[in-house]
Structures are given as structure tokens and as C-alpha cells.
matplotlib code that plots the C-alpha trace (Angstrom):
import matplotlib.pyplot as plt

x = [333.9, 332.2, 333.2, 330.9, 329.0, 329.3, 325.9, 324.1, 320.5, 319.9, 322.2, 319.5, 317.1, 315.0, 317.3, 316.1, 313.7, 312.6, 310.4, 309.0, 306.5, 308.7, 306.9, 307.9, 311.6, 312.2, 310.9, 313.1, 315.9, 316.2, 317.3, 319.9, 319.7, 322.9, 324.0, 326.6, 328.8, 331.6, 334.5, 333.1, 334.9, 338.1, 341.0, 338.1, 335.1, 331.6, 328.5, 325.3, 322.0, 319.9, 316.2, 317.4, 320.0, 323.5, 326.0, 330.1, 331.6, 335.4, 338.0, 340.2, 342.4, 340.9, 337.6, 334.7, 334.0, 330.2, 329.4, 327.3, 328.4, 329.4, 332.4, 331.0, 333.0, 331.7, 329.4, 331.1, 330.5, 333.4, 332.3, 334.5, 337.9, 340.0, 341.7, 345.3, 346.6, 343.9, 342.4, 339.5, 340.2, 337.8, 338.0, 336.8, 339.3, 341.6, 340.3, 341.7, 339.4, 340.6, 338.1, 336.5, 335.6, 338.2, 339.3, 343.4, 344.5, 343.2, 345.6, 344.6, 345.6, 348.9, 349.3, 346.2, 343.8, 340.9, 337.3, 335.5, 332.9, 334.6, 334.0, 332.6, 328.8, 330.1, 327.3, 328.1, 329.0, 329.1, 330.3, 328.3, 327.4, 329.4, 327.7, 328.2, 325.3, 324.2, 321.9, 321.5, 319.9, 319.7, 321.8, 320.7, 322.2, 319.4, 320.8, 318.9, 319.9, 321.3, 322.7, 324.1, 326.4, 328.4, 328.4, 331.0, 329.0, 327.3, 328.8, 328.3, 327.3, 326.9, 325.3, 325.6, 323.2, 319.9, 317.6, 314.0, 312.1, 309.2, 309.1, 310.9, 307.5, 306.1, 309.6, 309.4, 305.9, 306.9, 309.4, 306.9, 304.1, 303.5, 300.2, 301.9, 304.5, 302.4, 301.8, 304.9, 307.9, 306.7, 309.8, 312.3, 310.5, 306.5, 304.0, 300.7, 299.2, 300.1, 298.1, 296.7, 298.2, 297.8, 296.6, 299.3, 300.6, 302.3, 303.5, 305.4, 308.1, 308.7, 308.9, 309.8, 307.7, 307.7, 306.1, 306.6, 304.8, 304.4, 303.4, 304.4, 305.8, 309.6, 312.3, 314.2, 314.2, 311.3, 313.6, 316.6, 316.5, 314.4, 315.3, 312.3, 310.5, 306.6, 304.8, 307.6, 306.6, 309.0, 309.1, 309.9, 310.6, 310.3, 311.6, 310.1, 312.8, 311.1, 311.3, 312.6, 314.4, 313.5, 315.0, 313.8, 315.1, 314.1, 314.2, 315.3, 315.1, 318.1, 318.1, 320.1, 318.4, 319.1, 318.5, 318.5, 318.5, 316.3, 317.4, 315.5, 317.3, 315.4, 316.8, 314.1, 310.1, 310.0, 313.2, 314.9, 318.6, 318.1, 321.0, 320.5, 322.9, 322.5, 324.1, 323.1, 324.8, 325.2, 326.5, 329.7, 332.0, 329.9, 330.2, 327.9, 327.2, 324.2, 322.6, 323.3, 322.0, 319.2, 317.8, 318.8, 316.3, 313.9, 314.0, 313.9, 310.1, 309.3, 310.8, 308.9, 305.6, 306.5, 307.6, 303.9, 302.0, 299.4, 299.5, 303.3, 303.2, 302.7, 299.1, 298.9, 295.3, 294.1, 290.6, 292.6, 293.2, 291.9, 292.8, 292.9, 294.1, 297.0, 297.9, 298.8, 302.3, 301.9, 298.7, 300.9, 303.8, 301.5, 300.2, 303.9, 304.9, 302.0, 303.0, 306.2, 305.1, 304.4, 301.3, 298.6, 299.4, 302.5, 305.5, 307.5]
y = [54.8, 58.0, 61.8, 64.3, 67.2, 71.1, 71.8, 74.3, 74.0, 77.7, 75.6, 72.8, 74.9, 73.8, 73.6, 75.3, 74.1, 71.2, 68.9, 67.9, 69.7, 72.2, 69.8, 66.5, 67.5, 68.5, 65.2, 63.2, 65.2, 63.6, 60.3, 58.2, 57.7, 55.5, 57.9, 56.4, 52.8, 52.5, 51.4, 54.4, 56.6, 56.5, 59.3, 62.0, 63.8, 62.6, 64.6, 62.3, 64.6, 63.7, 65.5, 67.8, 68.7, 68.8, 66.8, 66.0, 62.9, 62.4, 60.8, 62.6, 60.8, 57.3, 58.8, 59.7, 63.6, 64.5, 68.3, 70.8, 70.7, 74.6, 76.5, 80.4, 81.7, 81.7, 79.1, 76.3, 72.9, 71.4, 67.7, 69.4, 69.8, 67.4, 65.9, 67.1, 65.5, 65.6, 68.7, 69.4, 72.2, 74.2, 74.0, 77.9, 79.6, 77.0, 77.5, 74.6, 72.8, 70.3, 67.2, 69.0, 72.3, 74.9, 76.9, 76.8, 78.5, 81.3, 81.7, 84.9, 86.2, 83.8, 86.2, 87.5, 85.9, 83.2, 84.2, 82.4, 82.3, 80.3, 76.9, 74.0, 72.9, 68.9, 66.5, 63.5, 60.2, 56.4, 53.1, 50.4, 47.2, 48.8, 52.1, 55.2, 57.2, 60.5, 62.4, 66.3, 67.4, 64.2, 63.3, 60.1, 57.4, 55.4, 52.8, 49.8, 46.4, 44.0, 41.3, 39.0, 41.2, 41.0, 36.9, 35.0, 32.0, 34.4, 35.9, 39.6, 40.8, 44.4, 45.3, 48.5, 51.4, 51.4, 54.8, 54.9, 57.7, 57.4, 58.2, 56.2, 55.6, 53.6, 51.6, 50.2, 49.4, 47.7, 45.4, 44.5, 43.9, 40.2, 40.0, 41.1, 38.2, 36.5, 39.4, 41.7, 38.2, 36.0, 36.8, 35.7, 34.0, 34.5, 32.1, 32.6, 29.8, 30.4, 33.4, 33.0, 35.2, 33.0, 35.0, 36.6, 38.6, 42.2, 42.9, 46.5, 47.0, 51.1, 51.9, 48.7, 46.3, 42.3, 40.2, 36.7, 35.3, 31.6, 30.3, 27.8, 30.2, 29.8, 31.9, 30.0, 31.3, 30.8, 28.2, 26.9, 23.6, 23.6, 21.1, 21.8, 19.3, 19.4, 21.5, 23.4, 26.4, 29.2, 32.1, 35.6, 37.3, 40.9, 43.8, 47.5, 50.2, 53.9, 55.7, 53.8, 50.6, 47.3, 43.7, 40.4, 37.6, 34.1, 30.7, 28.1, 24.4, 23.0, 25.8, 28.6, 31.6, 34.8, 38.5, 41.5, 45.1, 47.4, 51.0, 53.2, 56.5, 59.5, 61.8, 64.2, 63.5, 61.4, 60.4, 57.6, 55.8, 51.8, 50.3, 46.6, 44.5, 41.1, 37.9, 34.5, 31.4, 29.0, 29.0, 30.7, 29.7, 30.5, 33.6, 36.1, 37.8, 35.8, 36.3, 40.1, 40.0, 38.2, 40.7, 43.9, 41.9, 41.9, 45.2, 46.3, 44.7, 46.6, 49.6, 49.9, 49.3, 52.2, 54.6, 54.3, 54.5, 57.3, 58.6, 59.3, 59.7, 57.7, 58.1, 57.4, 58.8, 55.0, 56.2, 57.6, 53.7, 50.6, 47.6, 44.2, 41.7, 40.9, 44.7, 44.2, 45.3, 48.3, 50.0, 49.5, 51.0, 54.2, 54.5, 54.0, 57.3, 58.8, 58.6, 59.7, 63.1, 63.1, 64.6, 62.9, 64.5, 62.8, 63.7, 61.2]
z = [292.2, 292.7, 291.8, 293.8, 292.0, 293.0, 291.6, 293.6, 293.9, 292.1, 288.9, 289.1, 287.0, 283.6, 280.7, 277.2, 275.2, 277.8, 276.5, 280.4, 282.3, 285.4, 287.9, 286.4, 285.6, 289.0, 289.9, 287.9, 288.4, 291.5, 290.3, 289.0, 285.6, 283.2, 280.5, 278.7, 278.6, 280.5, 277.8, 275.5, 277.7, 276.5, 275.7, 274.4, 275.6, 274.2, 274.4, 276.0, 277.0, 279.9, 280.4, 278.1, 279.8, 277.9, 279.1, 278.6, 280.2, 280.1, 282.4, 284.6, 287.0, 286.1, 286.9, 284.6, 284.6, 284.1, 283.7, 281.8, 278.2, 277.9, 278.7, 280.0, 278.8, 274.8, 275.7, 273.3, 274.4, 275.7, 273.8, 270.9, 272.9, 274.0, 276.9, 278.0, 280.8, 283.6, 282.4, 279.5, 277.0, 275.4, 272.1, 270.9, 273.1, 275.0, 278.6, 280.9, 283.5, 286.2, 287.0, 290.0, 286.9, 288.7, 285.3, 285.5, 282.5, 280.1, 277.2, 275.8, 279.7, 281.2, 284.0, 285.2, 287.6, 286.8, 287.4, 290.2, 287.4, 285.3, 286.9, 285.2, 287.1, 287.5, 288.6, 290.3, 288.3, 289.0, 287.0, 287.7, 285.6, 282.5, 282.6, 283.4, 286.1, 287.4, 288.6, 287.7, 291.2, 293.3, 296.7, 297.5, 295.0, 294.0, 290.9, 291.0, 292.1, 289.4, 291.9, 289.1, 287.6, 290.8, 290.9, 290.3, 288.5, 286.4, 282.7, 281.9, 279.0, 277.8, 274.3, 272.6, 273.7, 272.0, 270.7, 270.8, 269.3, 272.3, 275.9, 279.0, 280.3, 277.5, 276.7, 280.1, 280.4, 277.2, 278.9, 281.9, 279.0, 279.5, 277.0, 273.9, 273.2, 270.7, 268.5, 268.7, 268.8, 266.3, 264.7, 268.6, 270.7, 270.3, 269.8, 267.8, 269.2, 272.9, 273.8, 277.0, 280.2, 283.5, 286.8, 288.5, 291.9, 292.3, 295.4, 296.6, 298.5, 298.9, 295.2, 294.3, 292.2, 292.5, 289.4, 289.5, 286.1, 285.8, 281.8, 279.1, 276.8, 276.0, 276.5, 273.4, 270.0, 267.5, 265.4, 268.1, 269.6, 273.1, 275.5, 277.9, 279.1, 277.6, 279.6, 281.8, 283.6, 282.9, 285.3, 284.6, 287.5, 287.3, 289.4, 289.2, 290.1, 289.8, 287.3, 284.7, 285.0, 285.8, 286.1, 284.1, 285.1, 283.0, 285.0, 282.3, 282.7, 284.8, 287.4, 284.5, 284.6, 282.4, 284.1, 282.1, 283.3, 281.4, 282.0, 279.9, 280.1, 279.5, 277.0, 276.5, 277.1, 274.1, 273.2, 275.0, 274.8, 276.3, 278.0, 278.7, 280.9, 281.5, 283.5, 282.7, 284.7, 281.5, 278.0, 279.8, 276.8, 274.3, 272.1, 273.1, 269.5, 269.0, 272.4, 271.6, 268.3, 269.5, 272.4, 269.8, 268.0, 270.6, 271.3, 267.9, 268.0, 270.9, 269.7, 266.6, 268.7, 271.2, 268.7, 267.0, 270.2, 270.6, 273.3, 273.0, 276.4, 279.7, 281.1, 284.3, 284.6, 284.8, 283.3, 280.1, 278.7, 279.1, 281.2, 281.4, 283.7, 282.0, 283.0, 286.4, 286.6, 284.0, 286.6, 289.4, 287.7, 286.7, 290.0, 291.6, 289.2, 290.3, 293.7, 292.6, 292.0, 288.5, 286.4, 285.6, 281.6, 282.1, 279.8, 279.5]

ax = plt.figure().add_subplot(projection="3d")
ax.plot(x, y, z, "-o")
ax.set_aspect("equal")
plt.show()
């Protein structure tokens, strides 16, 4: 379900203090980005922030509410009110806004009439796989495809959100990184003794990247029984969505498969909040605590590895690092954000 935005494009302007470059903001503006989890969105307001870019998200009518955290009239943010009915009150001075931002009430003034100006700049919002979307400037909904959340013999799982300290850019390179399982997972699923990265393809499809990697290294944890046969092939198949998400899904033994959607959402250049959806067609009566615990876990590797990077930021000047084979996908995902639009000194 979708609520439109009344954003002009003289409101989709730099925010304060922005930690991106004007050129690359106004590029990423543009797209669809998941800010918050669906079932947080309950009886109060809660305050997310996207590009720098303060936002409140409430629900009004059954509908999530996105807008710009600030009331102008005192410029309080409305993520300290509360919800009356289907309206938002400001908490400083107890303005009223409907879901659509039209200012109703003024308490101070019951009789007189409302300023045009006080209006509420919305943006529009969608719920998909569990989560909460928007975009501050873009028109065209662009969310990327997580086909198994929407099948039947699949189970669904949502884990809490998940904060970086380091840039979208580098958190999903991270997730394509097929070269650094042996050193960063010993701990999940990593193997000391299994090193090797076999030759692999990636294809494009608009700005859309295909990875299909074929190797012996499992996808069962370091520890937990593994029923594959010796020498079984497991392919990760990933999927490149520009900017920042992408789709792993993990071909286990017995046709199951496991596909998890990596949505790195981009708080400010170098802060990041993960949200990670996946599906997996087995083990559907199983409690899902441990397969939570164990990707948190996962990403809790990465993470430590992303926030210590140097660069903080994403180079996509290819000359600026170097490259192996192994880095296939990551130099055709800098070159894809390239193409995007965005600097070579690349901020995020």
C-alpha cells in the first residue's frame, strides 16, 4: 500500500550538515531506500534519518505517514508528539496534522484561520517484505525484487535492523565479497583450509547485476551437522540492485535454498542501518532464533571489517585499489554507481 508525497522539487534541497557531496545526494535522492520495520510502527511516531535527512514515520488510517521531522512552526520534531486519532500533534505547542500534512488545529488560536505554510512536506512510503520505503525526491518506485518473500512454500523471516558505523557502499560490496570467507567466518561458516575462489561470470541487465558462484564451501555452520554430499557444489546466486541492496540466495543440497535481501540503508555518508529479509523453503517448523542469531552473527564479522576500512568510503576510481579476480562483482558494482552518476571521491 502506498501514500503519495507532496514534496515539491524546490523542498528536495540538501539537508544541514550533509555528510554527501550536492552531486551525489541528488543522485541518491532519487531512490527507494527501507527505513524502518514494518511492526515497529505501532501507536507512536519514531524518528529514522535517511541521507541526512530527518524523518518521522507514524500510521494514520492503517497507513504509514513519512514526513520531515519538524513542525514550522517552532521547528520541534514531531518524533516527540504523539498520535491522536488520525492526526500527529506537535509536542512544543499542540499543532494538529492530518496524514496527507494539512495543519487542522492551532490551540493557542481555535477560531482563526490555519496558514497554508503550515503543512507537513510528506514523502511517499511503501510496506514491502516487513519494511517500511521511501524515497525523498524519487517518482519512479524502484524496490528491488525479493521474489520469495511472496511464495507460498517459502517462510519469512525478518531480524532486527542492524547499525554500521561505515558507508552503504562498502557494507554491500561486503555482502558480494566472495574471497574473504575464510578469513572474516571462521567463527560461522568459514574455512581456513578452503581458500581458493573458482572463475566466475557477471552478467548486466540495466542496473542490475547477475553473479552465479559455483564452490565447495558450505553454507552450514562451522560446528552443525552437514549432510552434503563430499564434494557438493553450492551456488550463491547473487543479484545487484543499484545503489545499495542486493539478493543472496544459497542452493543447499536437496533443492532448499535460502535468499536473503541485503538492504543497506544509507543514513548519512558513513553511517549505515542493514535490514536483512530472508525466505528459505525448509526447516519451516523450526524456530527461527538460531538462524537469526546466526546471520546477526555474520554480519557482526563483516561489520567490524567495514567499520575499520580505510578508505571509509566507496572508491569507484578503479585505479585507487587493487584488484583481483575474485573481485568481479565488487568492479562491476563500482562501475554500475559510476554510471549512476556518482563521483569518482565517492561519499558513501
Amino acid at each position: 500500500m502506498t501514500i503519495s508525497s507532496n514534496v515539491t522539487d524546490s523542498q528536495v534541497q540538501l539537508p544541514r550538515d550533509c555528510t554527501f557531496s550536492p552531486s551525489d545526494w541528488h543522485v541518491l535522492s532519487h531512490y527507494w531506500y527501507p527505513v524502518a520495520i514494518a511492526e515497529e510502527i505501532k501507536d507512536k511516531p519514531i524518528s529514522v534519518k535517511l541521507l541526512d535527512v530527518k524523518l518521522v514515520c507514524y500510521r494514520s488510517r492503517g497507513q504509514v505517514v513519512i514526513a520531515r521531522d519538524l513542525c514550522f512552526h517552532r521547528g520541534a520534531p514531531l518524533s516527540k508528539g504523539w498520535i491522536d486519532g488520525d492526526e500527529i500533534v506537535c509536542p512544543y505547542h499542540g499543532f494538529r496534522y492530518t496524514y496527507d500534512g494539512v495543519c487542522t488545529a492551532v490551540p493557542a488560536h481555535p477560531d482563526s484561520k490555519i496558514s497554508p505554510k503550515l503543512k507537513l512536506i510528506t514523502y511517499p512510503s511503501i510496506e514491502k517484505y516487513g519494511l517500511i520505503w521511501t524515497s525523498l525526491a524519487g517518482t519512479d518506485v524502484n524496490i528491488p525484487d525479493f521474489s520469495g518473500w511472496d511464495d507460498p512454500d517459502y517462510l519469512n523471516v525478518l531480524p532486527p535492523s542492524f547499525d554500521i558505523a561505515g558507508s552503504a557502499g562498502r557494507q554491500l560490496e561486503g555482502f558480494l565479497d566472495v574471497s574473504h570467507f575464510a578469513f572474516v567466518h571462521t567463527e560461522t561458516f568459514g574455512d581456513r583450509n578452503n581458500t581458493e575462489v573458482p572463475q566466475y561470470k557477471v552478467t548486466r541487465e540495466g542496473n542490475t547485476l547477475y553473479a552465479d558462484y559455483w564452490s565447495t564451501v558450505s553454507n552450514y555452520g562451522n560446528g552443525q551437522e552437514n549432510p552434503a554430499p563430499d564434494g557438493f557444489m553450492w551456488l550463491r546466486a547473487f543479484r545487484v540492485f543499484a545503489p545499495f541492496a542486493a539478493s543472496l540466495t544459497v542452493h543447499f543440497p536437496n533443492d532448499e535454498k535460502l535468499t536473503i535481501l541485503n538492504c543497506a540503508s544509507p543514513v548519512s555518508a558513513r553511517y549505515t542501518r542493514l535490514f536483512s529479509p530472508f525466505s528459505r523453503n525448509f526447516d519451516k517448523n523450526v524456530p527461527v532464533e538460531d538462524t537469526i542469531k546466526f546471520n546477526l552473527q555474520v554480519f557482526q564479522e563483516d561489520r567490524e571489517m567495514v567499520e575499520a576500512q580505510t578508505p571509509e568510503d566507496l572508491p569507484l576510481d578503479l585505479m585507487a585499489e587493487a584488484h583481483i579476480p575474485a573481485d568481479r562483482t565488487s568492479i562491476a558494482y563500482r562501475q554500475l554507481l559510476t554510471e549512476l552518476g556518482l563521483g569518482r571521491n565517492y561519499t558513501s
